[in-house]
DRENDREN-107723 format. One record per residue: residue in one letter; residue number from 0; x, y, z of N, C-alpha, C in turn. Coordinates in nm, 3 decimals, m for minus. Layout:
<pts>
+------+-----+---------+---------+---------+---------+---------+---------+---------+---------+---------+
| type | seq |     nc1 |     nc2 |     nc3 |    cac1 |    cac2 |    cac3 |     cc1 |     cc2 |     cc3 |
+------+-----+---------+---------+---------+---------+---------+---------+---------+---------+---------+
|    a | NUM |       X |       Y |       Z |       X |       Y |       Z |       X |       Y |       Z |
...
+------+-----+---------+---------+---------+---------+---------+---------+---------+---------+---------+
</pts>
This chain:
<pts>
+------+-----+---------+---------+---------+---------+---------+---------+---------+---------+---------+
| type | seq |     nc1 |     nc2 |     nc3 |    cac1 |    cac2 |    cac3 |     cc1 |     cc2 |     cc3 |
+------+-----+---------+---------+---------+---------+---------+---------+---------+---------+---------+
|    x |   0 |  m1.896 |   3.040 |   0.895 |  m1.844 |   2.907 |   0.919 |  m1.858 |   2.874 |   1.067 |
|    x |   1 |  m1.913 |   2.782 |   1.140 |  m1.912 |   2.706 |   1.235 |  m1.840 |   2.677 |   1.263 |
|    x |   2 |  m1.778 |   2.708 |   1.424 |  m1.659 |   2.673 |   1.492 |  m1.635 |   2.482 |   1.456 |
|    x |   3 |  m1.559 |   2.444 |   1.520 |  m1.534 |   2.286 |   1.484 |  m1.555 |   2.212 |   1.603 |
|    x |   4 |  m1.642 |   2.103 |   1.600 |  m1.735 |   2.031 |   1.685 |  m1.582 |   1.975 |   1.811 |
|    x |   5 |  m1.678 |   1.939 |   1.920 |  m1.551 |   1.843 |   2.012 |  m1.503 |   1.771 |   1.924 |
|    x |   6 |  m1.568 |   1.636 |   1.876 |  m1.531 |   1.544 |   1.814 |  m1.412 |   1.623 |   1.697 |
|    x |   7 |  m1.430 |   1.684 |   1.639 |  m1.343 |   1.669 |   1.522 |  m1.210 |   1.733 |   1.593 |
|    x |   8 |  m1.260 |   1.814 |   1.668 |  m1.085 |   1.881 |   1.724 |  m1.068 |   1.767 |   1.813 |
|    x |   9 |  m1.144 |   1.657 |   1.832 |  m1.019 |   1.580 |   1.933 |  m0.975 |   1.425 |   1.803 |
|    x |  10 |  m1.045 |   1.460 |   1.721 |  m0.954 |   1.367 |   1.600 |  m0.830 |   1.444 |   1.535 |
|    x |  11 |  m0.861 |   1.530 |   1.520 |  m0.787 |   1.658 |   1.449 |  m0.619 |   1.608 |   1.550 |
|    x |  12 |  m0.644 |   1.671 |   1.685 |  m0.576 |   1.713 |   1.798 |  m0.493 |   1.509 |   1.761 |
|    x |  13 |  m0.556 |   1.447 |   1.710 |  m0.436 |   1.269 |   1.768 |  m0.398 |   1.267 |   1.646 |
|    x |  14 |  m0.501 |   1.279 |   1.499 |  m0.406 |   1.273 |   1.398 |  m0.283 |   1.359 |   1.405 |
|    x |  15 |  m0.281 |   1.507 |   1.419 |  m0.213 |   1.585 |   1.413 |  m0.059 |   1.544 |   1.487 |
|    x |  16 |  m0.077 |   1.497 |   1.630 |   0.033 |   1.458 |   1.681 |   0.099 |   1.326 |   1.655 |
|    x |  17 |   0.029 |   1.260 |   1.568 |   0.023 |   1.107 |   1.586 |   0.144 |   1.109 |   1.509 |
|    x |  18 |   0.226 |   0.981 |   1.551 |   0.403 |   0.946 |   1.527 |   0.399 |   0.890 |   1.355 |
|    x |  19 |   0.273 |   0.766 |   1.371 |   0.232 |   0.714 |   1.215 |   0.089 |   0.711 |   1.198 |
|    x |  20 |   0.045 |   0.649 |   1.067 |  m0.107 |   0.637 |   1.067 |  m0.155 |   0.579 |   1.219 |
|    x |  21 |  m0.317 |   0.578 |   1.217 |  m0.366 |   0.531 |   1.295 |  m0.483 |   0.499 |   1.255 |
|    x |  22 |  m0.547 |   0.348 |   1.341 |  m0.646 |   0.260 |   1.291 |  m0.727 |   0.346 |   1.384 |
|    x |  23 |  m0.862 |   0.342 |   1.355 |  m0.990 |   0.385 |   1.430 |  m0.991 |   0.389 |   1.550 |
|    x |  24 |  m0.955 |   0.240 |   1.624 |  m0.975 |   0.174 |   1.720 |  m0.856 |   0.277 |   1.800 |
|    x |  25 |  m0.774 |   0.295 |   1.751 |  m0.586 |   0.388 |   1.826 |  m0.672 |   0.547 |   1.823 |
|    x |  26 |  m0.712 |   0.557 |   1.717 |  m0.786 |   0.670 |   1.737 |  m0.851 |   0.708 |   1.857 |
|    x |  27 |  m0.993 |   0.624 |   1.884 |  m1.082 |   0.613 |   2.003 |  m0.996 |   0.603 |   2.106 |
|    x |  28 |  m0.906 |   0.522 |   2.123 |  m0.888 |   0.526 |   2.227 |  m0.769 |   0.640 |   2.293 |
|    x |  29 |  m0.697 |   0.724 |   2.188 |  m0.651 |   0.818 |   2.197 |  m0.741 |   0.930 |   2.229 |
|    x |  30 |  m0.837 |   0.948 |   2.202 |  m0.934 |   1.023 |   2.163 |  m1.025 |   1.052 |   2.327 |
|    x |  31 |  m1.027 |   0.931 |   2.377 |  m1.104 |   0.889 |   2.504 |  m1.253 |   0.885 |   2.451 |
|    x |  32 |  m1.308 |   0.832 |   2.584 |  m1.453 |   0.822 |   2.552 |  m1.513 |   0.974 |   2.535 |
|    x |  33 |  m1.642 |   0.889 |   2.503 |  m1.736 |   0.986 |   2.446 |  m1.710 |   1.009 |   2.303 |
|    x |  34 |  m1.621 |   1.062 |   2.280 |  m1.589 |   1.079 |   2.093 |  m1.610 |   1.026 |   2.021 |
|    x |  35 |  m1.694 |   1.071 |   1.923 |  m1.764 |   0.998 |   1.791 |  m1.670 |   0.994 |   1.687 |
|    x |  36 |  m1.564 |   0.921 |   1.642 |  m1.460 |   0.910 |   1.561 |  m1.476 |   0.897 |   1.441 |
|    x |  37 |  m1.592 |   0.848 |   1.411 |  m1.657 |   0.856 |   1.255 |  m1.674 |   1.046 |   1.215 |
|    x |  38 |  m1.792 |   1.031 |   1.331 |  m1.823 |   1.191 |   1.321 |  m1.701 |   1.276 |   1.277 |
|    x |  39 |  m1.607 |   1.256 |   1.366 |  m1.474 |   1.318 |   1.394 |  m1.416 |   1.365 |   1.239 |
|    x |  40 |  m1.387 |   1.230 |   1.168 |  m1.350 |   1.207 |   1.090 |  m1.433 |   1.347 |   0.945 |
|    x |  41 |  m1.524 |   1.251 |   0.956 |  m1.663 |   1.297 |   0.815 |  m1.628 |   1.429 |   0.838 |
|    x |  42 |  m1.625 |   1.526 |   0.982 |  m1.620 |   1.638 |   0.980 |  m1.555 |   1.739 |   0.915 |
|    x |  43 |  m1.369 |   1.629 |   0.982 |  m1.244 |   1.691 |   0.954 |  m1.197 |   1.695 |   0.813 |
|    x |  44 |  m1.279 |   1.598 |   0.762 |  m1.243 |   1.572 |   0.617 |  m1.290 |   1.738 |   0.533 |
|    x |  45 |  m1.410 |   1.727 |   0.544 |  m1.513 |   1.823 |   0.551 |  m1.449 |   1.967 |   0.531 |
|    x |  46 |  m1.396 |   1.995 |   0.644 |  m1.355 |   2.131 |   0.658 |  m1.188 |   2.143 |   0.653 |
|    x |  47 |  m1.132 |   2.031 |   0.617 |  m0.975 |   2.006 |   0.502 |  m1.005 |   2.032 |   0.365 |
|    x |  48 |  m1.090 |   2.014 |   0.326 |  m1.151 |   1.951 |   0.157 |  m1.065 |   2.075 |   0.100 |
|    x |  49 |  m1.062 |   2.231 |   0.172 |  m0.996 |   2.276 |   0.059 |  m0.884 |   2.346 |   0.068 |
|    x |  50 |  m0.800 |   2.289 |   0.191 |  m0.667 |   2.299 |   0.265 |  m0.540 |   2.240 |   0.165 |
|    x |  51 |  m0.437 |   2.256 |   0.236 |  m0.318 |   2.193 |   0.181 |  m0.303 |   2.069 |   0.233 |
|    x |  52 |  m0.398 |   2.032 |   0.323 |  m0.344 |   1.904 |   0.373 |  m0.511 |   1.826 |   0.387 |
|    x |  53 |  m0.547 |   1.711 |   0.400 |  m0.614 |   1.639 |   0.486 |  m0.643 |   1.519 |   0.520 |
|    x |  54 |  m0.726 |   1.435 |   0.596 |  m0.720 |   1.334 |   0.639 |  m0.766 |   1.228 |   0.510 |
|    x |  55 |  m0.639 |   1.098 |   0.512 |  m0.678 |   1.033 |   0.487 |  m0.640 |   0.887 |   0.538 |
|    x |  56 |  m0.793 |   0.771 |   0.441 |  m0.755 |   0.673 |   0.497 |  m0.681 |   0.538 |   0.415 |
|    x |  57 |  m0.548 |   0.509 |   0.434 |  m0.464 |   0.395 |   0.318 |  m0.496 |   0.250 |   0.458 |
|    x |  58 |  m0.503 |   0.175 |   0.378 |  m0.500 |   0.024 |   0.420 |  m0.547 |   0.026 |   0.584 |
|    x |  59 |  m0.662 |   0.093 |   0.621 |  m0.741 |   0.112 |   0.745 |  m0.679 |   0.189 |   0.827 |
|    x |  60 |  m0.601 |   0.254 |   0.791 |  m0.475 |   0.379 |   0.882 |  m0.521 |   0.524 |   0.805 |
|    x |  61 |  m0.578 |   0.610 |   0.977 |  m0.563 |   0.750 |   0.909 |  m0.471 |   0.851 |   0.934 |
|    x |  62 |  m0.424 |   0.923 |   0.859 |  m0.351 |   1.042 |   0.841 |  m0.334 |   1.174 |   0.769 |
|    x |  63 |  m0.267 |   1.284 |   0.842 |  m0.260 |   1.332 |   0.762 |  m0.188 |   1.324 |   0.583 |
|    x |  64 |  m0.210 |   1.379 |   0.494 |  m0.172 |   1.390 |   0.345 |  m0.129 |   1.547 |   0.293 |
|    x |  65 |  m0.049 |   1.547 |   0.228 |   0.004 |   1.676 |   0.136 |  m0.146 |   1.684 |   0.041 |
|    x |  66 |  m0.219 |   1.743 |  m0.023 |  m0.323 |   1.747 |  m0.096 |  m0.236 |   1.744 |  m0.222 |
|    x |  67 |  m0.337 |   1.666 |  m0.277 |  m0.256 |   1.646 |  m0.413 |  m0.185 |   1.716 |  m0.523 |
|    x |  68 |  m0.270 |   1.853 |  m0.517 |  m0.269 |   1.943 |  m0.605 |  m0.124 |   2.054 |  m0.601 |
|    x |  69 |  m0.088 |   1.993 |  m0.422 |   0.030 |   2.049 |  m0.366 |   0.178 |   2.022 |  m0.395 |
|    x |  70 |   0.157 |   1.856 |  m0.405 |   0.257 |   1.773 |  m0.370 |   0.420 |   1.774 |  m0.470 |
|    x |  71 |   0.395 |   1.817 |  m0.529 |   0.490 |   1.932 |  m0.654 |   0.567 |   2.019 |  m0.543 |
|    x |  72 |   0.510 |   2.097 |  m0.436 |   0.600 |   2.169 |  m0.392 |   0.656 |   2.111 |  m0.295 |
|    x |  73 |   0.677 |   1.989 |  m0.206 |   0.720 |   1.949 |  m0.138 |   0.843 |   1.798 |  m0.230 |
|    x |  74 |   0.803 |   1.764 |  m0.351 |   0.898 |   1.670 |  m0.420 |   1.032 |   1.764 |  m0.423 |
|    x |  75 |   1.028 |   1.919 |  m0.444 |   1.170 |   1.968 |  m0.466 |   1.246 |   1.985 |  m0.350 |
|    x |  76 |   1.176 |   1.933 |  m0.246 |   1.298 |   1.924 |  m0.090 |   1.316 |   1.827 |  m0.045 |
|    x |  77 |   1.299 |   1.683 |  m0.092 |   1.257 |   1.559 |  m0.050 |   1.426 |   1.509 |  m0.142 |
|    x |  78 |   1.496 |   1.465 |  m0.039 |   1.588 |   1.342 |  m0.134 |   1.557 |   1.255 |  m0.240 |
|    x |  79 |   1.631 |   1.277 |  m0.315 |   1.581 |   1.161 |  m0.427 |   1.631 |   0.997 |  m0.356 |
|    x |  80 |   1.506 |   0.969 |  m0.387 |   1.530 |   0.794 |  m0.256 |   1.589 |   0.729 |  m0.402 |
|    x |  81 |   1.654 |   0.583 |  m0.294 |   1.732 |   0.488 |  m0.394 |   1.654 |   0.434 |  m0.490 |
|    x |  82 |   1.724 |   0.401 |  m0.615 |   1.583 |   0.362 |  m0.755 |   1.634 |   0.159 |  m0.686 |
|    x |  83 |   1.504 |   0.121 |  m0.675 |   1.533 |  m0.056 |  m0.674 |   1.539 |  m0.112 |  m0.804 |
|    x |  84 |   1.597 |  m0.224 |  m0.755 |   1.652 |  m0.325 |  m0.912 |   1.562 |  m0.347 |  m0.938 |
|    x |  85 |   1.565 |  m0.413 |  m1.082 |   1.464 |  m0.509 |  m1.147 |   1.399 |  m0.623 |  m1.057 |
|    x |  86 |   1.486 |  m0.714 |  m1.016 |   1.439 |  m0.787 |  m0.922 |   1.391 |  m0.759 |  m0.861 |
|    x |  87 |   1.409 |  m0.633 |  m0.773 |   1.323 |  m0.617 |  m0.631 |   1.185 |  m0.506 |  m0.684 |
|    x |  88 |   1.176 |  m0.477 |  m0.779 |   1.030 |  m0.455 |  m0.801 |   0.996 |  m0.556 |  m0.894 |
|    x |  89 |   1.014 |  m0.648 |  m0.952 |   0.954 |  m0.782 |  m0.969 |   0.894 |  m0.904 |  m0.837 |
|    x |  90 |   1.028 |  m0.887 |  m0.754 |   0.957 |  m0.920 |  m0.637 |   0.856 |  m0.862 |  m0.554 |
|    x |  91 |   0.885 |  m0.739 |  m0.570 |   0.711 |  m0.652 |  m0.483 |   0.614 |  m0.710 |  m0.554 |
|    x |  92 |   0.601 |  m0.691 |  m0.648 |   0.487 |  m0.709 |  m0.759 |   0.431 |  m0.853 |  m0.715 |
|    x |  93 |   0.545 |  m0.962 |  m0.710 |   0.475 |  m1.039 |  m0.704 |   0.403 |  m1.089 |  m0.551 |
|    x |  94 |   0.467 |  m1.038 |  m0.439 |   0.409 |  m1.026 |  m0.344 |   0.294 |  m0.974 |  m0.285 |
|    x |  95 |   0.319 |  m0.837 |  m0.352 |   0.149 |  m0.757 |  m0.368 |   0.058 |  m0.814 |  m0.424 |
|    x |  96 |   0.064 |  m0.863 |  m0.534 |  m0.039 |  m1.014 |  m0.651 |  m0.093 |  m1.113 |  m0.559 |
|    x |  97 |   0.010 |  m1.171 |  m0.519 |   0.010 |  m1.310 |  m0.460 |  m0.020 |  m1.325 |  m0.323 |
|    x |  98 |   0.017 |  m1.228 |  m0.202 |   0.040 |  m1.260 |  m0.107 |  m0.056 |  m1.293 |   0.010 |
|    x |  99 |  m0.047 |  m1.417 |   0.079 |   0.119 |  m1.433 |   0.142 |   0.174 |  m1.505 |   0.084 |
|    x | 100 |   0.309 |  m1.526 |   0.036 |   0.365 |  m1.623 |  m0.025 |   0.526 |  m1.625 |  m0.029 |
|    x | 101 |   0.572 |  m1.720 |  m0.028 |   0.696 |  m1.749 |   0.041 |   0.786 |  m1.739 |  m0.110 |
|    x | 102 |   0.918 |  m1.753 |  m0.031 |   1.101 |  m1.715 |  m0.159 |   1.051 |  m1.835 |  m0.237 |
|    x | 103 |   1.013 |  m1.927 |  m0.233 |   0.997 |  m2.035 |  m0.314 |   0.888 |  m2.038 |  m0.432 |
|    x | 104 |   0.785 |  m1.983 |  m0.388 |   0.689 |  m1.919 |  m0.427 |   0.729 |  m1.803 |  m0.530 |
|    x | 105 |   0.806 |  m1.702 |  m0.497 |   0.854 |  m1.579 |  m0.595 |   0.944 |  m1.634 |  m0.633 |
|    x | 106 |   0.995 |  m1.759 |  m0.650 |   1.106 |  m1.791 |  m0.721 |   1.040 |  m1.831 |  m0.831 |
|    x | 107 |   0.967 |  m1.977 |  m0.814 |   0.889 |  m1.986 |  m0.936 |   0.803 |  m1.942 |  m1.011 |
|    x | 108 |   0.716 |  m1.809 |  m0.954 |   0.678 |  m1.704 |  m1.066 |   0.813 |  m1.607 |  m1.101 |
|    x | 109 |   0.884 |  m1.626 |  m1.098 |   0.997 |  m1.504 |  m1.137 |   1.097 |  m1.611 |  m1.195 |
|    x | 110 |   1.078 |  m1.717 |  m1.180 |   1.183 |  m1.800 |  m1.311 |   1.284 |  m1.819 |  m1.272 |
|    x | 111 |   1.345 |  m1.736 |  m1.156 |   1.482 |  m1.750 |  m1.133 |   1.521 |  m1.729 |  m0.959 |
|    x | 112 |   1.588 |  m1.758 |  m0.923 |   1.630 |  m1.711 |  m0.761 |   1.641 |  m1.606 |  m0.734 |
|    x | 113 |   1.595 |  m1.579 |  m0.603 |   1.659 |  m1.427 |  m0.560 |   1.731 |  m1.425 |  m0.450 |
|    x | 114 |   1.806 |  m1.293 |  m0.419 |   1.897 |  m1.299 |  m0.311 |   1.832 |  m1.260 |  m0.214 |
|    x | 115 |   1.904 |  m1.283 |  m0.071 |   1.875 |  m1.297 |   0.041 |   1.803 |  m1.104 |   0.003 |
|    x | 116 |   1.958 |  m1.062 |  m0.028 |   1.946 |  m0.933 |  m0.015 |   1.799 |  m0.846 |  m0.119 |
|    x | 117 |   1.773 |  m0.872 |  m0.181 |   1.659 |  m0.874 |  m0.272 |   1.516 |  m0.814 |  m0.150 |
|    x | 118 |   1.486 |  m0.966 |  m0.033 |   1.400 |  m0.874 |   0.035 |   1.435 |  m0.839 |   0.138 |
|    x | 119 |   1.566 |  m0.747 |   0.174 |   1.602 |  m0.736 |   0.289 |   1.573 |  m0.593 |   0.225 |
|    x | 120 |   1.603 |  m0.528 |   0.086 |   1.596 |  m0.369 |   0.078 |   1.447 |  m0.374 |   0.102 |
|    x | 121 |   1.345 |  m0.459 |   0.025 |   1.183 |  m0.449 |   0.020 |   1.143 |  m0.435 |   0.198 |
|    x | 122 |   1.221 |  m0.490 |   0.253 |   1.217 |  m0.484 |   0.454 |   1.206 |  m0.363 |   0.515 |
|    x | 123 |   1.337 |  m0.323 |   0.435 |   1.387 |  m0.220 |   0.495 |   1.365 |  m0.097 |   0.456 |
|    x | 124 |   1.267 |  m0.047 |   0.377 |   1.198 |   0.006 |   0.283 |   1.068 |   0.012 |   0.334 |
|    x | 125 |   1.035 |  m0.073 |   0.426 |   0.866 |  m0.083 |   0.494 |   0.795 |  m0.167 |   0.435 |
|    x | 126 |   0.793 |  m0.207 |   0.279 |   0.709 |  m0.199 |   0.223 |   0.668 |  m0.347 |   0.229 |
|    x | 127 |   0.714 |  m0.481 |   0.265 |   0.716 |  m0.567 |   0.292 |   0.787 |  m0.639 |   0.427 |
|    x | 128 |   0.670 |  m0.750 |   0.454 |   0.683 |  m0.810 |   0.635 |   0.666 |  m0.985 |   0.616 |
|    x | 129 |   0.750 |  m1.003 |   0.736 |   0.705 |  m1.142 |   0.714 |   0.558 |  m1.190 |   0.742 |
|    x | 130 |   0.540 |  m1.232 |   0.739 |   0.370 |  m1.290 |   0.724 |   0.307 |  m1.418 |   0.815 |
|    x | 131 |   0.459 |  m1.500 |   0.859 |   0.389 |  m1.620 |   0.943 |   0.520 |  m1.711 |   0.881 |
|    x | 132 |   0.442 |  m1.816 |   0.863 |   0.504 |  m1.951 |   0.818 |   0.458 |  m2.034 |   0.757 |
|    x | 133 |   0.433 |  m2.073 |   0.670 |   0.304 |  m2.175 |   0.589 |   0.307 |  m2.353 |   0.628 |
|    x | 134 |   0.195 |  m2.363 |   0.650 |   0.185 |  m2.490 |   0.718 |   0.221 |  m2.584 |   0.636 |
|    x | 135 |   0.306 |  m2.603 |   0.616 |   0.311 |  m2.744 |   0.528 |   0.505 |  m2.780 |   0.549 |
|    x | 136 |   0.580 |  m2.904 |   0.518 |   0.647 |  m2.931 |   0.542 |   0.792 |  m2.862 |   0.539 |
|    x | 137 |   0.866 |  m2.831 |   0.613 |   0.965 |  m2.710 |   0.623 |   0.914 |  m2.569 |   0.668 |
|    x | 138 |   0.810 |  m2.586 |   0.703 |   0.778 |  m2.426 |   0.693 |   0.825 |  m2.315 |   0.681 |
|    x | 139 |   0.809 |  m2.302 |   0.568 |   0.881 |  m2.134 |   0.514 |   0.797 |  m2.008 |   0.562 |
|    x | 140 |   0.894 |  m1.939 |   0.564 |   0.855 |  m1.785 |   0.594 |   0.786 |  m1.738 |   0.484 |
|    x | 141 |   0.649 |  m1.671 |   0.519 |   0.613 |  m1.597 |   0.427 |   0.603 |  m1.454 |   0.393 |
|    x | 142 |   0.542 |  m1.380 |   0.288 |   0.553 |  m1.249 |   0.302 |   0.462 |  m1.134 |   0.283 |
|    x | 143 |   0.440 |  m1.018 |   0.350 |   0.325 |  m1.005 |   0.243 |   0.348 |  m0.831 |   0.271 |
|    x | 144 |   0.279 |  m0.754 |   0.223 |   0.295 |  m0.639 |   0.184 |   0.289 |  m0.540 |   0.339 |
|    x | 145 |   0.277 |  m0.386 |   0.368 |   0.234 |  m0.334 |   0.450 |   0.142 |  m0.202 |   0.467 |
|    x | 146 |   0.109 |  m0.197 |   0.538 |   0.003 |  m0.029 |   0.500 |   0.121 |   0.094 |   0.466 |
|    x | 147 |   0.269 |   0.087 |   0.507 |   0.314 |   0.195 |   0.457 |   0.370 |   0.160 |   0.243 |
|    x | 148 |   0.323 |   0.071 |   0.249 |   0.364 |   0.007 |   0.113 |   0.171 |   0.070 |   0.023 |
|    x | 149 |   0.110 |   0.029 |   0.075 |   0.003 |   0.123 |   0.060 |   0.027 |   0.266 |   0.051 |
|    x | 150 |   0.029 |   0.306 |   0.173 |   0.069 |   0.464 |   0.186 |   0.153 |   0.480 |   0.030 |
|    x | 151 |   0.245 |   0.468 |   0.045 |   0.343 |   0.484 |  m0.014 |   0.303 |   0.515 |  m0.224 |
|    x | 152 |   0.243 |   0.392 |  m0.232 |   0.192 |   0.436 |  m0.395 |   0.032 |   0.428 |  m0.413 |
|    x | 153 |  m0.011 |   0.542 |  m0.268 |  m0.092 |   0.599 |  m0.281 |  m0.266 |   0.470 |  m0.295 |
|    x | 154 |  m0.242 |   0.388 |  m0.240 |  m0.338 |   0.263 |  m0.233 |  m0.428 |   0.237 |  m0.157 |
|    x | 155 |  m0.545 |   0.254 |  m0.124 |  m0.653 |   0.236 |  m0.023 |  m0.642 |   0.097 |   0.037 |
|    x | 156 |  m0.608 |  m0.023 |  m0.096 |  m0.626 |  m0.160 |  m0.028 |  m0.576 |  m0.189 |  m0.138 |
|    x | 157 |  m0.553 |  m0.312 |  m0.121 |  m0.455 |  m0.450 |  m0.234 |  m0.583 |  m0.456 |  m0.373 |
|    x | 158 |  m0.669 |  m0.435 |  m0.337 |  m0.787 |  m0.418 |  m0.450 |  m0.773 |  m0.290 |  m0.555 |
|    x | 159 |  m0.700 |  m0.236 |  m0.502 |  m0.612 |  m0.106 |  m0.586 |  m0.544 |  m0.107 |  m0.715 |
|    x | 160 |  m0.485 |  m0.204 |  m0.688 |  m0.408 |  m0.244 |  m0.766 |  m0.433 |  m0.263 |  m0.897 |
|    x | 161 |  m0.393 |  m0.222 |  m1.000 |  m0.413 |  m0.244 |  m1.162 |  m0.453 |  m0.356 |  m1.177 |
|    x | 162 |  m0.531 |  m0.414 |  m1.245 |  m0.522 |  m0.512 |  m1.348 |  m0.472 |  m0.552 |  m1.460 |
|    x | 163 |  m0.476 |  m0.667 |  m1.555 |  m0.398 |  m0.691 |  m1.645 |  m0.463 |  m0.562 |  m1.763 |
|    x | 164 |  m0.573 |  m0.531 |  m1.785 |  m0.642 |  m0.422 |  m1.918 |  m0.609 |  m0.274 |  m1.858 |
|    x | 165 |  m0.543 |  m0.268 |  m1.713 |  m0.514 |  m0.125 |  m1.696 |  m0.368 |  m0.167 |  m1.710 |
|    x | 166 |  m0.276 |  m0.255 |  m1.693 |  m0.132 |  m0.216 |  m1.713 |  m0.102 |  m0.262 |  m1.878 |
|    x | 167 |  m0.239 |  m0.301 |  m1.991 |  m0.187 |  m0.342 |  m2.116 |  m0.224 |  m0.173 |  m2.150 |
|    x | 168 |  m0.334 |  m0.077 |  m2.091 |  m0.403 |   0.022 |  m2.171 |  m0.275 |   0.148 |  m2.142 |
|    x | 169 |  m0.212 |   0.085 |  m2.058 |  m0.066 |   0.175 |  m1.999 |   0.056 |   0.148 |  m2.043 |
|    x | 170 |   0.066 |   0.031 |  m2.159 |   0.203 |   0.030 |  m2.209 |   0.290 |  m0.050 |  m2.122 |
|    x | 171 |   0.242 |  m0.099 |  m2.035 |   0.389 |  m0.165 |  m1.965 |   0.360 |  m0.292 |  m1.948 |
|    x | 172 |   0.282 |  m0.377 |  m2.048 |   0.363 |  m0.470 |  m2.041 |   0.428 |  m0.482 |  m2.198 |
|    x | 173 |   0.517 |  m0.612 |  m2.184 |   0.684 |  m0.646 |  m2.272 |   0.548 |  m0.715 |  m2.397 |
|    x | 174 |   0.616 |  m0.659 |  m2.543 |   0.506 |  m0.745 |  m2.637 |   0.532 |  m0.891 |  m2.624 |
|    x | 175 |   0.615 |  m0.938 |  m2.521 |   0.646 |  m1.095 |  m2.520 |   0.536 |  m1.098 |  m2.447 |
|    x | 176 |   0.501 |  m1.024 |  m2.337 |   0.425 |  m1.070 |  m2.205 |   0.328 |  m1.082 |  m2.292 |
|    x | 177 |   0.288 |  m0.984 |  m2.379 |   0.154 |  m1.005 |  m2.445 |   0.104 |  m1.138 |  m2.495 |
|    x | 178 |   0.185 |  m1.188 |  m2.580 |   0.201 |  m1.318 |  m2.610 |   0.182 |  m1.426 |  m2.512 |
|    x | 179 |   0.241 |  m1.433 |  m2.454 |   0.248 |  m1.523 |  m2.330 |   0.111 |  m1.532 |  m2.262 |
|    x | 180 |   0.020 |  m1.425 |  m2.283 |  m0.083 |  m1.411 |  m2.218 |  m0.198 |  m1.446 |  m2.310 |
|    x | 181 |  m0.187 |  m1.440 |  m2.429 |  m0.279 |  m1.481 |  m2.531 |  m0.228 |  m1.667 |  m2.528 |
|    x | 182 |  m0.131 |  m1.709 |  m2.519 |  m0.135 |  m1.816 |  m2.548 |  m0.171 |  m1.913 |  m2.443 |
|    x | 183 |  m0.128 |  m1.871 |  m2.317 |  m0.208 |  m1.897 |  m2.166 |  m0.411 |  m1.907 |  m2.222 |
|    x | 184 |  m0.370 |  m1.825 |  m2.229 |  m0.523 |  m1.794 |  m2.246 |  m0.649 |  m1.887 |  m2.330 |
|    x | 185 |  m0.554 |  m1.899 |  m2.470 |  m0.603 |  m2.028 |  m2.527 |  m0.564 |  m2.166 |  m2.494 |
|    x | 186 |  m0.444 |  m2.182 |  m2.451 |  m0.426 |  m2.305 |  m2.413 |  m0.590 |  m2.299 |  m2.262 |
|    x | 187 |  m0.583 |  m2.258 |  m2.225 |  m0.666 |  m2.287 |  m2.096 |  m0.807 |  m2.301 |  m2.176 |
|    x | 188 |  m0.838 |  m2.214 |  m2.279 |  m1.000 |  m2.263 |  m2.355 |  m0.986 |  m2.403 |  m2.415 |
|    x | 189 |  m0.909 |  m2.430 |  m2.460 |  m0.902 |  m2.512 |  m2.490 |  m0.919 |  m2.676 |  m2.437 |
|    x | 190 |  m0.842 |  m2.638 |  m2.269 |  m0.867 |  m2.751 |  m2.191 |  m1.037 |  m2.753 |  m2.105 |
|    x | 191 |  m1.098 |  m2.677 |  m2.122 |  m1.249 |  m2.660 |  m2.112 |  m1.313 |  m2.770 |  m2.143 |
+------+-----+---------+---------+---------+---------+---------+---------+---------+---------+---------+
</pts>
């Protein structure tokens, strides 16, 4: 085996210390010049492949990872985190779908109001940020997801995300939803 190039021990050396993920660009410049950070990368991956741990990349942020095959032994020392309401993973959902999009916005795909407190746990949780303000009259706050919300259920990018034939081939959706979706469906051929 071949010792490990500059480049990869000086990616190695910023992931390793690094506080959270890091974008390419935090990389390089952690890294200093000269360092080929791609290289770095392709390398480290390379010679992790059959470690307990290695680099990866969620929503353009790299880091280290538990390897998958591991991650069983580290769930039995980990707190069991708080389970969220109905609402507030109805509201992720629809933010992750939709976003950016404002309380007014997840009100009327969700049928009903939500509380302040609703996205203050999704806040405070990481997993959702405000987003801006939408140009139009009153301007509301909007919202939209984050790379540790990525991180988190394991997501490269918002393109990740299931579709409607992977969450029907998975059982979760309600046989109402089913309905609802067939009749959407024809009503809309219909207006063709």
């Amino acid at each position: 085996m071949n010792p490990p190039s500059h480049d990869e021990r000086a990616v190695e050396a910023v992931l390793f210390a690094a506080e959270a993920p890091m974008t390419l660009a935090e990389i390089r410049a952690a890294a200093g010049e000269g360092v080929d950070v791609a290289e770095g990368l392709r390398a480290l991956a390379e010679s992790y492949a059959a470690r307990g741990i290695h680099p990866v990349e969620r929503g353009g942020r790299w880091h280290f990872q538990t390897a998958p095959d591991l991650a069983h032994i580290l769930r039995r020392t980990r707190e069991e985190p708080r389970k969220l309401s109905r609402a507030a993973i109805e509201t992720l959902a629809i933010i992750a779908y939709h976003e950016p999009v404002s309380r007014a916005e997840i009100e009327a795909i969700r049928g009903v109001q939500i509380s302040k407190g609703t996205l203050d746990v999704l806040m405070e949780a990481g997993w959702v940020r405000p987003a801006g303000r939408r140009e139009v009259p009153g301007r509301p706050l909007i919202y939209a997801t984050t790379p540790a919300f990525l991180t988190h259920f394991g997501l490269t990018s918002r393109r990740d995300l299931p579709g409607i034939d992977d969450l029907r081939a998975a059982g979760l959706l309600d046989p109402i939803d089913e309905v609802m979706l067939n009749v959407e469906v024809e009503s809309g051929d219909d207006e063709g």
